[in-house]
GURO-214107 format. One record per residue (C-alpha): x, y, z; residue in three letters; residue number from 0. Coordinates in nm, 2 decimals. Example, Ala and Ser with C-alpha at 12.3 -4.5 7.8 and 13.67 -1.06 7.14 Angstrom:
2
<gudo east="1.23" north="-0.45" up="0.78" rest="ALA" nr="0"/>
<gudo east="1.37" north="-0.11" up="0.71" rest="SER" nr="1"/>
END
This chain:
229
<gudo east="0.16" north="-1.02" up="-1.61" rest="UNK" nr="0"/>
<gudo east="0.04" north="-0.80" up="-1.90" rest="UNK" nr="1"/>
<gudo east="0.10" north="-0.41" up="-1.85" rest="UNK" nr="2"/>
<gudo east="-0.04" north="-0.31" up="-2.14" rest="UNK" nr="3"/>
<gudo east="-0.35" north="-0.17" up="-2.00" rest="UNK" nr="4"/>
<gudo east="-0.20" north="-0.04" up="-1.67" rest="UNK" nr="5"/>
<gudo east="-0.17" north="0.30" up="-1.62" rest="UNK" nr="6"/>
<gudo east="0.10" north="0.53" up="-1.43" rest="UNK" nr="7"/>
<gudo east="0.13" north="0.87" up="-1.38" rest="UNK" nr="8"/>
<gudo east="0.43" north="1.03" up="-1.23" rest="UNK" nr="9"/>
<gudo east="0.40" north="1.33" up="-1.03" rest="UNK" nr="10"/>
<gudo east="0.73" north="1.56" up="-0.96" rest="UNK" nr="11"/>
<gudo east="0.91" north="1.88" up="-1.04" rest="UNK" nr="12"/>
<gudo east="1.22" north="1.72" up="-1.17" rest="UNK" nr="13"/>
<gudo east="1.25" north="1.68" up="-1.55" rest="UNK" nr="14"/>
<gudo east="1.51" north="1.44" up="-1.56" rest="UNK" nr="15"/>
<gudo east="1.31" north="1.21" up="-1.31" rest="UNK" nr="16"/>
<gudo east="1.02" north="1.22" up="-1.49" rest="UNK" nr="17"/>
<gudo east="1.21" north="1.15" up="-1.83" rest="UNK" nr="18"/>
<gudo east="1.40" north="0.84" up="-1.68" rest="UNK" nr="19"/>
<gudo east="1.10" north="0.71" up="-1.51" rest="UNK" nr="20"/>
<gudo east="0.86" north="0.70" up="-1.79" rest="UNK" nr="21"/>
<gudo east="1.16" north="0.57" up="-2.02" rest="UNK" nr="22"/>
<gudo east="1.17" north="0.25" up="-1.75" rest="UNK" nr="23"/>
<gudo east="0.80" north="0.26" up="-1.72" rest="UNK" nr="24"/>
<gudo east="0.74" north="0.26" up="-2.09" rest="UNK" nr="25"/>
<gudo east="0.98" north="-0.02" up="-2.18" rest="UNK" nr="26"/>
<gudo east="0.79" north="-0.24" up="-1.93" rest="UNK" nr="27"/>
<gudo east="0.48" north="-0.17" up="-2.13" rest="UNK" nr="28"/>
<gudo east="0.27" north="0.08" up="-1.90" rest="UNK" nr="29"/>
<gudo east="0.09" north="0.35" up="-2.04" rest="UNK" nr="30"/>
<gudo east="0.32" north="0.67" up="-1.84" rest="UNK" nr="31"/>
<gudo east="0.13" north="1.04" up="-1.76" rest="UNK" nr="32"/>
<gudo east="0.29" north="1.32" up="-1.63" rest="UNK" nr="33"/>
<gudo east="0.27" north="1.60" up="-1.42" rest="UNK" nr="34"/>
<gudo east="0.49" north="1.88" up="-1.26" rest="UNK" nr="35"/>
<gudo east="0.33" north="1.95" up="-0.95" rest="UNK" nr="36"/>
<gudo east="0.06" north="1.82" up="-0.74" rest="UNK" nr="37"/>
<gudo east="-0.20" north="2.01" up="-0.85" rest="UNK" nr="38"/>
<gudo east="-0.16" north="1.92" up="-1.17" rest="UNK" nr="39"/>
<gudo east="-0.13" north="1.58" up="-1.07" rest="UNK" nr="40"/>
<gudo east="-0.44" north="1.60" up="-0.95" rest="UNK" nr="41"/>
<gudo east="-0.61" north="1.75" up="-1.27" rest="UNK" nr="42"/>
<gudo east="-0.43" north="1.45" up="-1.49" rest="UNK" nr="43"/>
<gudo east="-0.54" north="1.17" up="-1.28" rest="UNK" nr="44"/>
<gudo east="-0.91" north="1.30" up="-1.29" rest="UNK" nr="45"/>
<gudo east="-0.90" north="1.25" up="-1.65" rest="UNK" nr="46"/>
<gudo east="-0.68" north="0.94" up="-1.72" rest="UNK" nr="47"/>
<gudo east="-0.80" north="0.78" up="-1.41" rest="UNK" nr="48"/>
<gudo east="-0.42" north="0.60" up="-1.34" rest="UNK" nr="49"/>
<gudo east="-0.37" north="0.19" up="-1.15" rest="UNK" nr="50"/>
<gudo east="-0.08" north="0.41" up="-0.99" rest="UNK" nr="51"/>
<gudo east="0.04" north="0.71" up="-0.90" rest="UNK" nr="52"/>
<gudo east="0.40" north="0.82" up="-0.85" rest="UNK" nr="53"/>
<gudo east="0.44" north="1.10" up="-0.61" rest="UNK" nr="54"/>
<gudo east="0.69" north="1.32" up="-0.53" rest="UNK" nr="55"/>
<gudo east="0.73" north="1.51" up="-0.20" rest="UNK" nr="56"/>
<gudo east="0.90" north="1.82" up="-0.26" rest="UNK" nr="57"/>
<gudo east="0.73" north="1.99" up="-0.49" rest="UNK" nr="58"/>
<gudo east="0.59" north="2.42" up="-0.62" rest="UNK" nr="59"/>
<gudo east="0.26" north="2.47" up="-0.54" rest="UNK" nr="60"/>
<gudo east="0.07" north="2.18" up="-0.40" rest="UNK" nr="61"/>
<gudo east="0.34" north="1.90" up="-0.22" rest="UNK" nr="62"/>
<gudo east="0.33" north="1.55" up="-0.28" rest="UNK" nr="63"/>
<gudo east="0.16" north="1.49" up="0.06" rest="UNK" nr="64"/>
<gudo east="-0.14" north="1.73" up="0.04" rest="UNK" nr="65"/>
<gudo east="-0.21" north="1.59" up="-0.34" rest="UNK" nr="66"/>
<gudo east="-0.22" north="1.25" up="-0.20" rest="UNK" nr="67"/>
<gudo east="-0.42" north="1.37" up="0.08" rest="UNK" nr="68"/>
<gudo east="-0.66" north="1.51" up="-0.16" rest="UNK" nr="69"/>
<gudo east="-0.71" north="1.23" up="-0.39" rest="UNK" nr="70"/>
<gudo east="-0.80" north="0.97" up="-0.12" rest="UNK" nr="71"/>
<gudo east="-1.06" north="1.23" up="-0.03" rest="UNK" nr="72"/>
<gudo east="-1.22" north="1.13" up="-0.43" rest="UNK" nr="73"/>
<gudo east="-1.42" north="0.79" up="-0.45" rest="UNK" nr="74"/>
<gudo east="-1.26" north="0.69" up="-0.73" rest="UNK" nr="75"/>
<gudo east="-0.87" north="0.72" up="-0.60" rest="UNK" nr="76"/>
<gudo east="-1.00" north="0.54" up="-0.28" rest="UNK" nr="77"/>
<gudo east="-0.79" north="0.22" up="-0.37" rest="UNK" nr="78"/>
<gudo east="-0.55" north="0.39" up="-0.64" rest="UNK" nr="79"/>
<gudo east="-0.17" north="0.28" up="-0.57" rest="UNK" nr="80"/>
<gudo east="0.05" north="0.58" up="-0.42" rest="UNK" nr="81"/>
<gudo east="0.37" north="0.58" up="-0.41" rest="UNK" nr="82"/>
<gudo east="0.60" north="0.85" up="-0.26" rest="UNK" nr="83"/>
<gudo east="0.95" north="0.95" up="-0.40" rest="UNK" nr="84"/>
<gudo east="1.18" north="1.16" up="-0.17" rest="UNK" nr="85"/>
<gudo east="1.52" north="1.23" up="-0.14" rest="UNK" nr="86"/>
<gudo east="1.46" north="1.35" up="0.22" rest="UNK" nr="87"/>
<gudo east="1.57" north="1.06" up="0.44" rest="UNK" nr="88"/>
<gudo east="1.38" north="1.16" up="0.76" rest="UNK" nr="89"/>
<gudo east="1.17" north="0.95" up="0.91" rest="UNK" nr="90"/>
<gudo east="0.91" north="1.22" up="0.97" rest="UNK" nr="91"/>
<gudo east="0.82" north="1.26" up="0.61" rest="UNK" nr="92"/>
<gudo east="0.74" north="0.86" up="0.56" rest="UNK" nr="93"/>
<gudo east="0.53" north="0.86" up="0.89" rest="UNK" nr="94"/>
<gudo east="0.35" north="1.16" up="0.73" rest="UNK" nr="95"/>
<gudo east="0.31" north="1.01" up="0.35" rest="UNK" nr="96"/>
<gudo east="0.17" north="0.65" up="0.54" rest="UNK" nr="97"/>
<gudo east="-0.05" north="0.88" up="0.70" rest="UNK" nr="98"/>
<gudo east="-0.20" north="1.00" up="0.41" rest="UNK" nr="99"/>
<gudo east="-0.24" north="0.67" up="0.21" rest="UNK" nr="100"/>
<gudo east="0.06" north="0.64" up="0.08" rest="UNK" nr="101"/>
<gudo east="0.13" north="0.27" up="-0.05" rest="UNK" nr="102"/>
<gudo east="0.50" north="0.25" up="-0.05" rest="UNK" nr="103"/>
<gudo east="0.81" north="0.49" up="-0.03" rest="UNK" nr="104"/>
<gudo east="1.06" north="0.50" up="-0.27" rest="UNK" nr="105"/>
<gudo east="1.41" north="0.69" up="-0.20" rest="UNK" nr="106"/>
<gudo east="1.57" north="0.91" up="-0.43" rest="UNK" nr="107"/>
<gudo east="1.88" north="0.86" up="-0.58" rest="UNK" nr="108"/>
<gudo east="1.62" north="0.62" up="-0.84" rest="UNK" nr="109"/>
<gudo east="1.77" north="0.29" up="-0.92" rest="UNK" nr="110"/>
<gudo east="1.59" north="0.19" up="-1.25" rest="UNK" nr="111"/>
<gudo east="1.51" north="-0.20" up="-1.20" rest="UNK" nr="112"/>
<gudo east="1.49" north="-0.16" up="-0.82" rest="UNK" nr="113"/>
<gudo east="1.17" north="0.07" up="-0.90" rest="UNK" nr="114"/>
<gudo east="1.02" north="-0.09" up="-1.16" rest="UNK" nr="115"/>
<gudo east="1.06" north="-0.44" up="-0.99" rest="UNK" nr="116"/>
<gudo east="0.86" north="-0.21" up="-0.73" rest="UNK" nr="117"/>
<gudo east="0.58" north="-0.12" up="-0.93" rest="UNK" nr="118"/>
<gudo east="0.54" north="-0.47" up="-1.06" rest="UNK" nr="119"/>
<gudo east="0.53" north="-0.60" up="-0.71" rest="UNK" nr="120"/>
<gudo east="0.25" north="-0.33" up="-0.61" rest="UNK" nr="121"/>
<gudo east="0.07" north="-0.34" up="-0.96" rest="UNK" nr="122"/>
<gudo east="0.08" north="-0.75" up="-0.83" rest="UNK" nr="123"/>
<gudo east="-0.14" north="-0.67" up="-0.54" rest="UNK" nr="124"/>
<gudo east="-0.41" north="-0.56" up="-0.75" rest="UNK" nr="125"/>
<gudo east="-0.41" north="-0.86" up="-1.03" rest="UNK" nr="126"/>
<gudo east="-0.36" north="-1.13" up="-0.71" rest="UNK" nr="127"/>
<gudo east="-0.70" north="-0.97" up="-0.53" rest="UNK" nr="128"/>
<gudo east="-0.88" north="-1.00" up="-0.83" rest="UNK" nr="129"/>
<gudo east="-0.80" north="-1.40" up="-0.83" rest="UNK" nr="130"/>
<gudo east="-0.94" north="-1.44" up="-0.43" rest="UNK" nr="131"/>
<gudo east="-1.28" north="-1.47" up="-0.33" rest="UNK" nr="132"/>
<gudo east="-1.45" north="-1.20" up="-0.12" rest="UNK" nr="133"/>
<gudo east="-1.44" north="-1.45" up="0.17" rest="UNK" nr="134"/>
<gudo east="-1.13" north="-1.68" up="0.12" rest="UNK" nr="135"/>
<gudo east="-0.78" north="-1.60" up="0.10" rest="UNK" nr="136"/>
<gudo east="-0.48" north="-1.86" up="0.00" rest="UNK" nr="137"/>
<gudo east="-0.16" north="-1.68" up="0.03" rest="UNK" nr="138"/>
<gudo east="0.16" north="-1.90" up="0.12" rest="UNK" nr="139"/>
<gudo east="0.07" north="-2.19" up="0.35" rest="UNK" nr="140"/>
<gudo east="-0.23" north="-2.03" up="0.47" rest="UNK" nr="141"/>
<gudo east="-0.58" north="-2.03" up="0.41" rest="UNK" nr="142"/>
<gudo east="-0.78" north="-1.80" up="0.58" rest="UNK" nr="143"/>
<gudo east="-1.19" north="-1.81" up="0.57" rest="UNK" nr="144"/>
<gudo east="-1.39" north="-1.54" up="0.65" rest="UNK" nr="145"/>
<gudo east="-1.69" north="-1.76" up="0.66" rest="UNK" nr="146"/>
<gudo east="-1.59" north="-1.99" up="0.89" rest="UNK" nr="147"/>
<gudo east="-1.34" north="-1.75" up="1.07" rest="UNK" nr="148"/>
<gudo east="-1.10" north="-2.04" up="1.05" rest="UNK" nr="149"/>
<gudo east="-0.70" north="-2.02" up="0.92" rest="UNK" nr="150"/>
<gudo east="-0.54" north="-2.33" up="0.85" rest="UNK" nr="151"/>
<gudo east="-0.12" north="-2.29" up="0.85" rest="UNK" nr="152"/>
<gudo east="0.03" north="-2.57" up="0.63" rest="UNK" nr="153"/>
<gudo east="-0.32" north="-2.78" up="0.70" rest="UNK" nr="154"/>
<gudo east="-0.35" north="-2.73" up="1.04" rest="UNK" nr="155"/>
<gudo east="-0.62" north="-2.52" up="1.20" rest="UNK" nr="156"/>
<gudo east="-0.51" north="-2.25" up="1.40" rest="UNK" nr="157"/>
<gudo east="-0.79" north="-2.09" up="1.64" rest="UNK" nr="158"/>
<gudo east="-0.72" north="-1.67" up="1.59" rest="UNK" nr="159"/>
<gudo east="-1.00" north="-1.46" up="1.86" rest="UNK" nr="160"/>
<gudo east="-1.26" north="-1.25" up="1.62" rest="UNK" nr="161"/>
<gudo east="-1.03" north="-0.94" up="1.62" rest="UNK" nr="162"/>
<gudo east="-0.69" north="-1.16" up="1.57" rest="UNK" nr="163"/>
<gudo east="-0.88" north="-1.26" up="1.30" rest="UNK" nr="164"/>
<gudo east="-1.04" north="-0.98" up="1.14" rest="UNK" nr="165"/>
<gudo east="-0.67" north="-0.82" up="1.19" rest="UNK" nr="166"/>
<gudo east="-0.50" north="-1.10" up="0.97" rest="UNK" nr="167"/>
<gudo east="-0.76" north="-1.08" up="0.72" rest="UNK" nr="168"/>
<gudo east="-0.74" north="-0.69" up="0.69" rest="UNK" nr="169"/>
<gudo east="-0.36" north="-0.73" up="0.63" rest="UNK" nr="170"/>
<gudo east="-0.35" north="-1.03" up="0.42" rest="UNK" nr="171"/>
<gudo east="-0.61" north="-0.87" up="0.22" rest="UNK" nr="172"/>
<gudo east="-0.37" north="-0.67" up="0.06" rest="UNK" nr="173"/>
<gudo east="0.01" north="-0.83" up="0.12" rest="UNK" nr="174"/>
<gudo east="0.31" north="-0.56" up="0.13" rest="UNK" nr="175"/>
<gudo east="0.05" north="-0.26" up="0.20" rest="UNK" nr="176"/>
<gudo east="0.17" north="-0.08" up="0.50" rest="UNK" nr="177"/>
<gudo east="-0.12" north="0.01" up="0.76" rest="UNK" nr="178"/>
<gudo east="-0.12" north="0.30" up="0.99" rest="UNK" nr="179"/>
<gudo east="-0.29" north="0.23" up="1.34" rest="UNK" nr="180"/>
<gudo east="-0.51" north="0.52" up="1.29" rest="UNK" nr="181"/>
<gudo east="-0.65" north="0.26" up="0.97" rest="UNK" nr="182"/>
<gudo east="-0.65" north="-0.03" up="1.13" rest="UNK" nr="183"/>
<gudo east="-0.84" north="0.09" up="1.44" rest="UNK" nr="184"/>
<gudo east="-1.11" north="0.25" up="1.14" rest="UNK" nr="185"/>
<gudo east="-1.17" north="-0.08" up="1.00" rest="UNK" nr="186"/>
<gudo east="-1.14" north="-0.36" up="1.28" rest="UNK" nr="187"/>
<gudo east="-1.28" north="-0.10" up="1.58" rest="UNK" nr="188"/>
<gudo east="-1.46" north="0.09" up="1.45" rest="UNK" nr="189"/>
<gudo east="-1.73" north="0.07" up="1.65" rest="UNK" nr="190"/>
<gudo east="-1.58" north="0.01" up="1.96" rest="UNK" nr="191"/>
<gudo east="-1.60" north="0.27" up="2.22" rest="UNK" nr="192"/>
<gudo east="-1.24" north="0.29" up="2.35" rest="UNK" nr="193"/>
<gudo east="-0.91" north="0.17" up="2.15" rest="UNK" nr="194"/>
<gudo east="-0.60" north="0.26" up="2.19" rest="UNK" nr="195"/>
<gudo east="-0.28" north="0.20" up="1.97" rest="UNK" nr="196"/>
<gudo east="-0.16" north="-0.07" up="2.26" rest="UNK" nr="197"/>
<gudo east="-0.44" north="-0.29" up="2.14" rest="UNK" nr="198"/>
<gudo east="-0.29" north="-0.33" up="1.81" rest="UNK" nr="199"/>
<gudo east="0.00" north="-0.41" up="1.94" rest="UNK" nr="200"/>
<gudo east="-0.11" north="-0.67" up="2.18" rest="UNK" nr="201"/>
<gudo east="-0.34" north="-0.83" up="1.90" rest="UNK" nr="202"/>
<gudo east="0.00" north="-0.81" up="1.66" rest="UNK" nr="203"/>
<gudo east="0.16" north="-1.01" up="1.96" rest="UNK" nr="204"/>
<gudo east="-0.08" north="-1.25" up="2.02" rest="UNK" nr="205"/>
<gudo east="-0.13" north="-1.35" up="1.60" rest="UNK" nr="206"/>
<gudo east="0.30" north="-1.36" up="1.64" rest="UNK" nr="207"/>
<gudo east="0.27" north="-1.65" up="1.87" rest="UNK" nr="208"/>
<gudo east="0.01" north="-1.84" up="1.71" rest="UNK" nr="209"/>
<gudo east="0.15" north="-1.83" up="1.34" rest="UNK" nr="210"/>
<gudo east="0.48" north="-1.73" up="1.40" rest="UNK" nr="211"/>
<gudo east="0.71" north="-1.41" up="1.30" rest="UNK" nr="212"/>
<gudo east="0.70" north="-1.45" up="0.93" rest="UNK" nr="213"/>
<gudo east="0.42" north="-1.33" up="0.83" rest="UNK" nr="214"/>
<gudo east="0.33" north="-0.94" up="0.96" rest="UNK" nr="215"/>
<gudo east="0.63" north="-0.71" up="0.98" rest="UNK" nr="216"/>
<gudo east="0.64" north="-0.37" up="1.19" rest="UNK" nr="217"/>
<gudo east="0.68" north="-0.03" up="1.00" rest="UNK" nr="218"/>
<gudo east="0.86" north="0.20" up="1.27" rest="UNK" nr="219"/>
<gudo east="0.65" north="0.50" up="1.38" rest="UNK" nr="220"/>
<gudo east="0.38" north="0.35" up="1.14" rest="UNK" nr="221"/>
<gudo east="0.21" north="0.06" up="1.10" rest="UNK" nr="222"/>
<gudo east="0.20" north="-0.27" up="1.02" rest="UNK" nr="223"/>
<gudo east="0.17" north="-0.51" up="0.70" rest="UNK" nr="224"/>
<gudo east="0.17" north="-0.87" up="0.61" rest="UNK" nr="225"/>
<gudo east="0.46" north="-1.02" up="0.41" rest="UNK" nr="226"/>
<gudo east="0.54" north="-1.32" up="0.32" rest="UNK" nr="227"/>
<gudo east="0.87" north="-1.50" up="0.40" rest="UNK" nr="228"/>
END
């Protein structure tokens, strides 16, 4: 995969994070931007317009959290990569970056290749979506067509109810991107009248049985996301 043209921009307060990240980033062949706080980050992303954004929690002025919060509010960071650094371990604070959009979650002491195999993964998400059609997915052994509302595991049709099905798509659609239940009830029930959380669940259950466990893990206190084994 060619990096030349991607474009990061690393968000935290921390000089000798920023330094060693961009040094990593660079030698992988992204373009790097930085800011110092999330206000700025803001103001540099509205101008450089970044594939991904690098956010850190802790931070003077505007937090990591509220900046993300902010720029999924803007059209055009609507499906912009965020990623959260912390060195706060509670699970609080990665319920609350999910929340807001976050992507993934990165802990803080950095390990260089750990993170930029990371970013490659995320960055991978993008370059695979642009190879599927708007109505068919191939990912693994399954093929999954919104046309026909038919998934085939390995060849064999499996029969998925509309919602099992619209679930699985919604999380295929984008493989390792974690889902909060508040997003997944906004895009499969939307206009349902009354949904609660235990209806993910159940649905989660029920496309468990019929493909097996492999394929959609649980974030705790979170959400859910489609992986591949």
């Amino acid at each position: 995969m060619s990096t030349a043209k991607q474009k990061i921009l690393i968000v935290d307060d921390e000089p000798d994070i920023l330094e060693l990240i961009e040094y990593n980033l660079k030698k992988e062949g992204y373009q790097v931007f930085l800011a110092s706080n999330g206000q700025e980050g803001i103001n540099v992303a509205k101008k450089v317009q970044p594939d991904l954004i690098i956010l850190d929690i802790m931070m003077p002025k505007m937090d990591g959290i509220e900046a993300c919060r902010l720029m999924r509010a803007i059209p055009e960071f609507k499906n912009t990569f965020m990623v959260f650094l912390t060195a706060r371990s509670e699970e609080y604070s990665e319920i609350a970056g999910f929340n807001v959009g976050a992507d993934d979650y990165i802990a803080k002491p950095i390990k260089p290749r750990a993170l930029v195999s990371r970013i490659n993964a995320i960055l991978r998400r993008n370059a695979s979506s642009d190879e599927i059609s708007e109505n068919r997915l191939e990912i693994g052994d399954l093929v999954i067509d919104r046309e026909s509302y038919l998934v085939y595991q390995s060849g064999e049709k499996v029969v998925l109810a509309k919602k099992e099905f619209e679930l699985l798509y919604l999380l295929a659609s984008k493989p390792g991107k974690v889902y909060t239940r508040e997003s997944i009830l906004k895009n499969i029930w939307e206009d349902s009248v009354v949904v609660t959380n235990r209806t993910i669940d159940v649905h989660i259950r029920k496309l468990r049985e019929k493909l097996g466990e492999n394929y959609v893990s649980t974030v705790k206190g979170v959400g859910y996301k489609f992986e591949l084994s």
